[in-house]
C-alpha positions in Angstrom: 11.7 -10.3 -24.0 8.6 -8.3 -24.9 8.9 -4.7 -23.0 6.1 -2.6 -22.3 5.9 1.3 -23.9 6.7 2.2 -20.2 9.9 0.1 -20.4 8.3 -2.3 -18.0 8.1 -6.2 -18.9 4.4 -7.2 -19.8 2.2 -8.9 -16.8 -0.5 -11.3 -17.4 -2.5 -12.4 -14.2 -3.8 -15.7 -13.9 -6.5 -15.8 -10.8 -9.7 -15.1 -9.8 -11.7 -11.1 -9.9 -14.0 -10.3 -7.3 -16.4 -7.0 -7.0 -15.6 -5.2 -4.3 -18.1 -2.4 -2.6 -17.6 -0.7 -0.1 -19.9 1.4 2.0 -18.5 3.8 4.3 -20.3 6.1 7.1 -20.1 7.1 10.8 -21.2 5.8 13.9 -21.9 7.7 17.4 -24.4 5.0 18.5 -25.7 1.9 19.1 -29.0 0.1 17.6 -31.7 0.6 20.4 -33.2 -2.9 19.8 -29.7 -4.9 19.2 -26.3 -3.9 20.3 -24.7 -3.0 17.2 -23.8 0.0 15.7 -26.1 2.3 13.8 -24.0 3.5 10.3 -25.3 6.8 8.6 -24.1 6.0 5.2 -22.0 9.0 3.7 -20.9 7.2 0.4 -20.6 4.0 -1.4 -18.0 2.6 -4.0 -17.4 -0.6 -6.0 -14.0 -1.2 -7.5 -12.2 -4.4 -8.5 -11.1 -6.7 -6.1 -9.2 -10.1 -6.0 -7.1 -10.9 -8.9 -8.7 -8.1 -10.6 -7.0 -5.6 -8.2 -3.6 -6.9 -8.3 -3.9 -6.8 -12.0 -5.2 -2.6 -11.2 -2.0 -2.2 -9.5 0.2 -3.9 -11.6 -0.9 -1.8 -14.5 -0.8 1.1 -12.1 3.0 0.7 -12.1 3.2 1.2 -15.7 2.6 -2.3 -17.3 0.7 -3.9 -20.3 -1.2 -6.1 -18.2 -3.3 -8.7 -19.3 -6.1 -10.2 -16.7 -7.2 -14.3 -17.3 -9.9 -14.7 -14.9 -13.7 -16.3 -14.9 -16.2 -13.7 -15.9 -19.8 -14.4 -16.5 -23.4 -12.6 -18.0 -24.2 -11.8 -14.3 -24.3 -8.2 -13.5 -21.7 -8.2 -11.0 -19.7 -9.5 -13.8 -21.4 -6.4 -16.5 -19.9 -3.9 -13.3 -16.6 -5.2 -13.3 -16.2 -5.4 -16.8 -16.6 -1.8 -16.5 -14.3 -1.1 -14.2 -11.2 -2.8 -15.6 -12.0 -1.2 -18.8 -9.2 0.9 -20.2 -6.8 -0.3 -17.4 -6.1 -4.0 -18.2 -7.1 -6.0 -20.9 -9.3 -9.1 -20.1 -9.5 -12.6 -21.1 -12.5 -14.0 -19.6 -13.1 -17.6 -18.3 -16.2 -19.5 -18.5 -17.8 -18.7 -15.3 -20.5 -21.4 -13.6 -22.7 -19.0 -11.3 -22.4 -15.3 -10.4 -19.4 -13.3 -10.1 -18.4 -13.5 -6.1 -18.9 -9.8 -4.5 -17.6 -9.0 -1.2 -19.1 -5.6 0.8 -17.6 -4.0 3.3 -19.5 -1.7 5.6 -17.1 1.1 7.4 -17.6 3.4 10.2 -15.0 6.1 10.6 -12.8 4.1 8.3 -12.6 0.8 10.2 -14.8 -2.5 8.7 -17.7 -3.5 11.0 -19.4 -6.2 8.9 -19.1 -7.7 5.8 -21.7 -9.4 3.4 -20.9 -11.7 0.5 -22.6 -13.2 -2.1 -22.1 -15.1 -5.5 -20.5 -18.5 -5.8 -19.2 -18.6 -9.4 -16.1 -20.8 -10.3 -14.0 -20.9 -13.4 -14.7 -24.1 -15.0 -12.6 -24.3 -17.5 -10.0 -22.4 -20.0 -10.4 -21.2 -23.6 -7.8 -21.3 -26.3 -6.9 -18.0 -25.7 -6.3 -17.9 -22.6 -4.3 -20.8 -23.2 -1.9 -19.1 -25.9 -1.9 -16.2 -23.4 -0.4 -17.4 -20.8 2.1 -19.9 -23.0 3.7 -16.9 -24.6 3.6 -14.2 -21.8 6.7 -12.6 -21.0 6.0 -13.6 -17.0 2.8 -14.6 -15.0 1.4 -13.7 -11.5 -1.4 -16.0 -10.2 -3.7 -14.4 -8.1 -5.3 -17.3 -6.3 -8.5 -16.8 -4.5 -10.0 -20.7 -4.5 -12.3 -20.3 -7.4 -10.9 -22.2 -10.0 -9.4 -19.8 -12.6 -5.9 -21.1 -11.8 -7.1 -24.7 -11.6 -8.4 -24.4 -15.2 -4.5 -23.1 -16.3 -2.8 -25.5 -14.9 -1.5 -27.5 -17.3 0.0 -24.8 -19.1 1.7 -23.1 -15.6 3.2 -25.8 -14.8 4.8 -25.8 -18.7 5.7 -22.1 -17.9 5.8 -21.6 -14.2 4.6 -18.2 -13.1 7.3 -15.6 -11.3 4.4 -15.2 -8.4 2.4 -17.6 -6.7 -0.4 -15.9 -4.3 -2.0 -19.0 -2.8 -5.3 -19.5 -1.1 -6.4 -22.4 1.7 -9.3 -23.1 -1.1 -6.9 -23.4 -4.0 -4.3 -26.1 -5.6 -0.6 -26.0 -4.7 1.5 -23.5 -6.9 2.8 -25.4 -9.7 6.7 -26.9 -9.0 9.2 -24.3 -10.2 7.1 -21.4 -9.6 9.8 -18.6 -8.6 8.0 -16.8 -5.4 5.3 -17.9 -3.5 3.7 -15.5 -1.2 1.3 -16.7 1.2 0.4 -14.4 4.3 1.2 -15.8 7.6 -1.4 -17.7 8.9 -2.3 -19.1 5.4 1.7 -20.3 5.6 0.7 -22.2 9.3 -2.3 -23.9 7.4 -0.3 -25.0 4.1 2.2 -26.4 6.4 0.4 -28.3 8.4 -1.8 -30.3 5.5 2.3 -30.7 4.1 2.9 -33.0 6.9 4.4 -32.3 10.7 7.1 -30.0 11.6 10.8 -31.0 10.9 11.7 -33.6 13.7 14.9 -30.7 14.7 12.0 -28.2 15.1 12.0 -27.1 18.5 9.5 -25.0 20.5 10.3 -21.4 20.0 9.6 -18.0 18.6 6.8 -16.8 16.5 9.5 -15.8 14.0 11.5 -19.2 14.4 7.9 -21.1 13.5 7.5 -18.8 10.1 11.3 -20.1 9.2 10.8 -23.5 9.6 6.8 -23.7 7.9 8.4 -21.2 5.2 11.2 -23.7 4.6 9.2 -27.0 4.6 7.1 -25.4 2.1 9.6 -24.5 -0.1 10.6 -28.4 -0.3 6.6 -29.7 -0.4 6.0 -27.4 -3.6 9.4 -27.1 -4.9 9.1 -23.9 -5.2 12.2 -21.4 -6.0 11.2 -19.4 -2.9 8.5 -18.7 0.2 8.0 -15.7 0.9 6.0 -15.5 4.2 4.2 -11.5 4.6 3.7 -10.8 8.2 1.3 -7.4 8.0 3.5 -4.5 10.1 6.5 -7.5 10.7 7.1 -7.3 6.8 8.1 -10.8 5.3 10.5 -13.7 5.9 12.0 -14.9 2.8 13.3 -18.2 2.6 15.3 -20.7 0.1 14.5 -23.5 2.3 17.4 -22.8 4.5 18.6 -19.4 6.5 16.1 -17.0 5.7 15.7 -13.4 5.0 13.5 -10.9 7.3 12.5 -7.8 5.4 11.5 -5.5 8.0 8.5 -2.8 7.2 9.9 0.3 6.7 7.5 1.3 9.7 4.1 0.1 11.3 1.3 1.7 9.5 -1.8 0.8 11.6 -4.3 1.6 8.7 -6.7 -0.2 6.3 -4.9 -3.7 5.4 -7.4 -4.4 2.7 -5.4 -5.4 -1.0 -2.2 -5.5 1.0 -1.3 -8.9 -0.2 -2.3 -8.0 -3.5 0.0 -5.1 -3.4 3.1 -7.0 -2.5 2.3 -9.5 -5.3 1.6 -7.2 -8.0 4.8 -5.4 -6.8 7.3 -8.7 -6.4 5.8 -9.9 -9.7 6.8 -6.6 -11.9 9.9 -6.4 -10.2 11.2 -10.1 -11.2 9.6 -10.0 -14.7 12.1 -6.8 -15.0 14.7 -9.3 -14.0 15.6 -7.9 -10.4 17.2 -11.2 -8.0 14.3 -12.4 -5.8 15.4 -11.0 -2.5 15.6 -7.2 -3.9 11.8 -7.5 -5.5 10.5 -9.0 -1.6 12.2 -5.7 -0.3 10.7 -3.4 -2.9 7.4 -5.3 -2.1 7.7 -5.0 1.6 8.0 -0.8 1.4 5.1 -0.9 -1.3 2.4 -2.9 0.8 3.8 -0.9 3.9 2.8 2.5 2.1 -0.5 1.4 0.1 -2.1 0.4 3.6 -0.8 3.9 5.2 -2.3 5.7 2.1 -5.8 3.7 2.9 -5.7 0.3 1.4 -7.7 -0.7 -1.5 -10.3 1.7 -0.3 -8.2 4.6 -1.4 -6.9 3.2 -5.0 -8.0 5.8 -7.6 -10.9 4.6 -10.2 -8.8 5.3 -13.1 -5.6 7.4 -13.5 -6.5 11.1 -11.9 -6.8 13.3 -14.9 -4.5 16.3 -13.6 -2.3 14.6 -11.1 0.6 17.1 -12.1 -1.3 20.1 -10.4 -1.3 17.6 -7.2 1.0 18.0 -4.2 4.6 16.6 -5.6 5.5 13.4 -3.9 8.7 13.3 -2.1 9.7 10.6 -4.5 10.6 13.6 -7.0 13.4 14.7 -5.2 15.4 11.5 -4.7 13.4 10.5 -1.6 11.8 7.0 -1.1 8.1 6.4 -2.3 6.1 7.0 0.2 2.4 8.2 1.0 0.5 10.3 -1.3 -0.8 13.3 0.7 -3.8 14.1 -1.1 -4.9 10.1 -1.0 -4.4 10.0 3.0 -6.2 13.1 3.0 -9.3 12.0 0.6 -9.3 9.0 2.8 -9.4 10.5 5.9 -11.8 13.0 4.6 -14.5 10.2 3.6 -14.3 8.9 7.0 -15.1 12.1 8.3 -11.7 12.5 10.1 -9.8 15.8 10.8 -6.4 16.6 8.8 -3.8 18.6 10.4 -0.8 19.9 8.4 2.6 20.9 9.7 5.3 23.2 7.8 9.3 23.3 8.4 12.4 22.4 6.4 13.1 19.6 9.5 16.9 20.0 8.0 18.4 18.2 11.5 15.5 16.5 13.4 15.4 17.0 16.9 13.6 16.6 19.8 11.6 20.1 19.7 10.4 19.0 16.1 9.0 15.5 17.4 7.7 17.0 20.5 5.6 19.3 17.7 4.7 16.8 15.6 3.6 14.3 18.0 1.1 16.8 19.6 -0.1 17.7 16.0 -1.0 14.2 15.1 -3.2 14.0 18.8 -5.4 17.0 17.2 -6.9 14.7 14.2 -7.1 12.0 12.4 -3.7 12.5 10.2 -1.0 14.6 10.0 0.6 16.1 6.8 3.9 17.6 6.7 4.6 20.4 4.5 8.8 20.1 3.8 10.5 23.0 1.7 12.3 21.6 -1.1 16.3 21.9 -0.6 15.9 24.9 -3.1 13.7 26.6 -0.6 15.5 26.0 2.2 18.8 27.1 0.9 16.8 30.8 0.0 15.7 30.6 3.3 18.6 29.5 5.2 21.4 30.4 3.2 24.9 28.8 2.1 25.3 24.9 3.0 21.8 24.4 3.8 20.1 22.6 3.9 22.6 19.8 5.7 20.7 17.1 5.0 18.5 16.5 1.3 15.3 16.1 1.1 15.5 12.5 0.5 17.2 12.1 3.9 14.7 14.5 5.6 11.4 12.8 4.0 12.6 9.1 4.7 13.2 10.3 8.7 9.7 12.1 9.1 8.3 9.1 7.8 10.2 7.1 9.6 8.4 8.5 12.9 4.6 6.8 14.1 3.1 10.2 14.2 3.5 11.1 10.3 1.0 10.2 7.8 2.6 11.4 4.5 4.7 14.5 3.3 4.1 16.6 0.8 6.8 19.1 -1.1 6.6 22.6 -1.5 9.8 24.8 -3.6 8.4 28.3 -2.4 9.5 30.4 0.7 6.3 29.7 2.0 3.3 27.2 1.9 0.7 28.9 0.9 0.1 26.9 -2.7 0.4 23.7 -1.3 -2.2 24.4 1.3 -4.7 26.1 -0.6 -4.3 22.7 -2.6 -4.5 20.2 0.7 -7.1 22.6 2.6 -6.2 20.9 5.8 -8.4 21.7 9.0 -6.0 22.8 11.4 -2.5 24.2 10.4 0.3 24.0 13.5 3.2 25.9 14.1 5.7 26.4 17.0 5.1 28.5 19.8 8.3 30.6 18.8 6.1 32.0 15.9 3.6 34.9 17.2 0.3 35.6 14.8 2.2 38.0 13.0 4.6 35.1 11.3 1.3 33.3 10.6 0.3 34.7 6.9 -1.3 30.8 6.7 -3.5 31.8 9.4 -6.0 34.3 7.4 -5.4 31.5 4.3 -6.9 28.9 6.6 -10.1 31.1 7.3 -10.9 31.4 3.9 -12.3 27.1 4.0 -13.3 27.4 7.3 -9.6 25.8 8.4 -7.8 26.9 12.2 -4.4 27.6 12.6 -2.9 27.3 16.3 0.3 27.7 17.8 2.0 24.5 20.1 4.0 24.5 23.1 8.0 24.2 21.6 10.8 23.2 23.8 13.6 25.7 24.7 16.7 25.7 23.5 16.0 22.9 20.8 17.1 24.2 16.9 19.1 22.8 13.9 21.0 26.0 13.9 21.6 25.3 17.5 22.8 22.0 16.7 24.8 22.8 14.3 27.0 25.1 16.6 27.6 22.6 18.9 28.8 20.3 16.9 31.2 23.0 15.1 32.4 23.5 18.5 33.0 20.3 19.6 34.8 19.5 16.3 37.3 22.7 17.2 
């Protein structure tokens, strides 16, 4: 098997690239001659979308990737070219009409309308693309109904891909594909052109419906396996007979664009590597869980940030899950015009002073980001056998709760570098601290930033937990 430098098994993606835009703004009224919002623009952005971006992300995890997908002379195609260049190598398609574009407009972050145009379709494959796709190490198609797959598949169905991502406008994945991976109600619509419901198909839950259209589609393609996403509900895999539910690791509420192009990308990579088909759906569940709580496709960098070690260190370094990246919540937020508030502890034993805290904090803006001492810092500051729980432990529960956006690591006594860095607008404490324990609070004034102290329940500490429990041990 062909490995990439990274150590990563090659991707080429089969499917079809569209150019995304997206213009984002603010709105505090409505039209006076139509009732519709007024946007003042505050930026604009094109970036790939469609197969394109799964191929972004894919590459994003550290894999040669190749992209076979119709490209044309239009300039929407010219744009795209661009954009992809340097991150994926392309193989273009003959293209019949103009590269399809899809532009979003955003107030505060959330879409309010969207305008597309161009109606070009793949028609037809070259030799290259061909040879490509014969001798590539695994294969994600990135269906979006226009044709690029179509024009392949003769030679998928030779070499079935590891990833189907099917579209209502598209063919059938070929028989033998390993993973398909259609979102839920593009599951309901494939099932019902496959023919009615199993005659033992009673009336019952949503969930008991995704098993039973998840299973009769596994049989109708013979496919390996269906893998049904479900947005915050995570994905139901099945063999075609008891499946598995792969909860999100928690319900991020945010910007859903690219999900499903996240959990392919990721499923893909993970069974090219050769991981069993139930660990990549779970890998894929917690990466499409935090790409739409970092901002979606909205927030995917250009191009790899030049610098990124200066960057607050992801809690990932330390053992703990992936999760997050504080400064993208935070540069999303930011463009939306949104407040960020920051909160700083070691949270060793979490209790309910610390969620009483951060609950309030997250009610000032539009995102909280926790500041967590590294275990190093907290044993300076805490001394022997602390902290009780690692940071891994710490940063999977904060995340765990609705009212944290991200966390961000900091090995110092105190905070000060990491906030200079995240220049958040309001910095919380507890209301055990008096101004005098507040050396962030001058720091803050220096970008125009507040620090304020919250209301902290009596009574409630992890050293105070701790006793209690060495007491009721004795």
């Amino acid at each position: 098997m062909t490995v990439a430098r990274s150590g990563k098994t090659p991707l080429v993606v089969v499917g079809d690239a569209l150019l995304d835009r997206d213009l984002s703004g603010t709105a505090d009224r409505l039209a006076p001659d139509a009732p519709v919002p007024v946007v003042t623009e505050q930026g604009r952005r094109a970036r790939p979308g469609g197969a394109a971006l799964a191929a972004c992300l894919a590459a994003a995890d550290g894999r040669d990737v190749t992209l076979i997908t119709g490209m044309g002379d239009d300039p929407a195609s010219e744009e795209l070219r661009r954009l992809l260049d340097g991150r994926v190598r392309v193989i273009g398609l003959p293209l019949s009409g103009a590269l399809s574009e899809k532009t979003r407009v955003l107030a505060q972050g959330r879409p309010v309308v969207r305008l597309d145009r161009g109606d070009g379709r793949a028609r037809g494959a070259t030799d290259e693309a061909r040879e490509t796709v014969r001798s590539a190490p695994a294969v994600l198609v990135s269906d979006y109904g226009r044709g690029a797959a179509d024009a392949l598949r003769d030679i998928l169905a030779g070499h079935p891909p590891v990833v189907w991502d099917p579209h209502p406008r598209g063919g059938p994945p070929v028989p033998g594909t390993r993973l398909v991976t259609p979102a839920r109600s593009e599951a309901r619509t494939f099932a019902e052109a496959a023919g009615p419901p199993d005659s033992g198909g009673a009336p019952g839950s949503d969930l008991r419906a995704v098993a039973r259209e998840a299973a009769a589609l596994v049989r109708h393609w013979g496919a390996t396996s269906v893998a049904v996403t479900m947005g915050t509900h995570g994905a139901l895999l099945s063999y075609g007979d008891h499946p598995l539910l792969v909860p999100a690791p928690a319900a991020h509420h945010g910007d859903p664009c690219g999900a499903g192009d996240r959990f392919a990308a990721t499923a893909a990579g993970q069974l090219a590597d050769g991981t069993l088909v139930g660990e990549a759906v779970e890998a894929a569940v917690v990466a499409a869980s935090g790409f739409v709580a970092a901002g979606g496709a909205g927030a995917v960098p250009d191009e790899a940030a030049p610098g990124s070690e200066a960057r607050p260190r992801p809690p990932g370094e330390d053992g703990a899950d992936a999760a997050p990246d504080p400064r993208t919540v935070i540069d999303r937020v930011r463009a939306a015009g949104g407040t960020v508030v920051a909160a700083g502890g070691c949270f060793d034993l979490l209790h309910a002073g610390h969620v009483g805290l951060l609950q309030t904090a997250r009610r000032i803006g539009d995102c909280l980001v926790v500041c967590a001492n590294s275990d190093a810092s907290v044993r300076r500051r805490k001394g022997k056998g602390r902290p009780v729980n690692p940071l891994a432990d710490r940063v999977r529960v904060l995340l765990a709760l609705g009212c944290v956006d991200a966390v961000a690591v900091f090995d110092e006594d105190t905070p000060e570098r990491l906030l200079t860095d995240l220049r958040p607008d309001i910095w919380v404490k507890g209301g055990d601290y008096t101004g005098a324990d507040l050396p962030e609070a001058a720091l803050l004034q220096e970008w125009g930033g507040q620090a304020v102290l919250l209301p902290y329940l009596d009574g409630r500490s992890s050293t105070t937990l701790m006793t209690r429990a060495a007491e009721g041990a004795r």
